[in-house]
N, C-alpha and C positions, 0 to 999 in steps of 0.2 A: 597462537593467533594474536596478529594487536588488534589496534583499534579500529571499528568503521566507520565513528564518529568522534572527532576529540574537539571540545569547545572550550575556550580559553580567555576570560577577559570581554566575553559576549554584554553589550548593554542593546536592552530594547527599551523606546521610549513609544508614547503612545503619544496622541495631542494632550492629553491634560494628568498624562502622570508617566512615570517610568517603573516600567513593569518587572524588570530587569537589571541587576547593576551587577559587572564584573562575575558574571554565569561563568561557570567554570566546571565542566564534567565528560567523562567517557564511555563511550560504548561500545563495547567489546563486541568484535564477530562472531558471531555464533551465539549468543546471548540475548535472553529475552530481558529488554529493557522497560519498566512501566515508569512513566510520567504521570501523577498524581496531585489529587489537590483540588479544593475548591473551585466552585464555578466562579466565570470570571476572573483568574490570576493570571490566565496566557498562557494556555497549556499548549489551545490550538493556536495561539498565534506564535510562540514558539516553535510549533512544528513547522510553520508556515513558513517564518523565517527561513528555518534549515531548508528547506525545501528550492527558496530562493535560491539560497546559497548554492546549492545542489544543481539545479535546473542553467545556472551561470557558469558553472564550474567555477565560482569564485573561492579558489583558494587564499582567503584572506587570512589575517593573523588573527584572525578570533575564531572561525571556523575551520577543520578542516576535513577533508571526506577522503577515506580511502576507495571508492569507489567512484564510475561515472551515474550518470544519472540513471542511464537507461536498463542499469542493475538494482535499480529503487522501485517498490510500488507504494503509491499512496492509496488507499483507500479509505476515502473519508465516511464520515460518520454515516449522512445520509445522500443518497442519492435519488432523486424524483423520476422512475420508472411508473412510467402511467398503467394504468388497468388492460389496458387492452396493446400491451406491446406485446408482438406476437412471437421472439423469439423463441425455440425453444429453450430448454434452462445448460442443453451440453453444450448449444451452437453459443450460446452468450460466451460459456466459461472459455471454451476453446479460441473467442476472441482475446484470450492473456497471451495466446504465443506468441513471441518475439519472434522476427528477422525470416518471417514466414516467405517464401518463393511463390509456392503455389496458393492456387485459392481453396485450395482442399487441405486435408488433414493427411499425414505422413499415417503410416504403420504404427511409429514412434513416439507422432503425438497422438494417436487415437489409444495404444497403451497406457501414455503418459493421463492422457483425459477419463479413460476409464479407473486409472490408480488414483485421479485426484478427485473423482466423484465419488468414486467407495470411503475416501478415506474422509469427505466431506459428508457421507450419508445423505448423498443426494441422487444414489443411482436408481432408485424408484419414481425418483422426479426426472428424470433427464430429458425426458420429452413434454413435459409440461411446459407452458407458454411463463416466462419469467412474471410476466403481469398481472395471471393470474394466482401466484404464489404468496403464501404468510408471508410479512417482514422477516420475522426467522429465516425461511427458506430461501428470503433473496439475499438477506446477508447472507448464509452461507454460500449461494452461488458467487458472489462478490469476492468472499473467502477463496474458494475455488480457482475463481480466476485468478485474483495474484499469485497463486502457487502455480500457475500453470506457467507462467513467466518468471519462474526459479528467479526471485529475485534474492541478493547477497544483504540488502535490507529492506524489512517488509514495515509500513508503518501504519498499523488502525488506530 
């Protein structure tokens, strides 16, 4: 397998410093990559970055992606789901599939949503309302969903 990300001579500047000089590193497919480090160095604005890059298909000489976008999930840190949003927690997750036709769930992905609720330990919750759920239990439905849209790189 190569690379799904390879960065090369990357500088990020901020307004009152440069956070980044001459970044240069790879990430391998199928590989779990951790990005580390004090708060405040630009961990997420580096991801941010790439993400730009991503979202443009800007295959430029500093960044480059072996993949398109829409084989990427981002899942950021926090998400503001109010108390009282009524979804349940499978109908939320089951919103990760891609390139969906119908407005219903196939055979395939009602498998597929049940193999990613057990394997999330959230198949005792699936009909809970997402809003009323721990932070725990919504990141894992969060979790959940980007696995439900098999993506080739997944970034929390």
């Amino acid at each position: 397998m190569g690379n799904i990300v390879s960065v090369d001579g990357l500088n990020i500047d901020l307004p009152d410093r440069r956070l980044f000089e001459n970044l240069a590193f790879d990430i391998p497919s199928g590989a779990l990559t951790c990005i580390t480090g004090e708060n405040g160095v630009g961990k997420t604005t580096l991801v941010k970055h790439l993400l730009r890059d991503l979202k443009t298909n800007s295959h430029n000489h500093f960044v480059k992606f072996a993949i398109k976008r829409d084989e990427a999930f981002y899942m950021p840190q926090i998400r503001n789901i109010d108390d009282d949003y009524p979804l349940a927690i499978k109908d939320f997750v089951s919103l990760g599939f891609k390139h969906r036709i119908l407005p219903w769930n196939t055979p395939a992905m009602k498998a597929s949503l049940q193999q990613t609720l057990k394997e999330t330990k959230l198949e005792s919750l699936a009909k809970n309302p997402l809003g009323k759920c721990s932070g725990g239990e919504k990141q894992r439905a969060y979790l959940a969903q980007a696995l439900c849209s098999e993506p080739k790189l997944l970034i929390l």
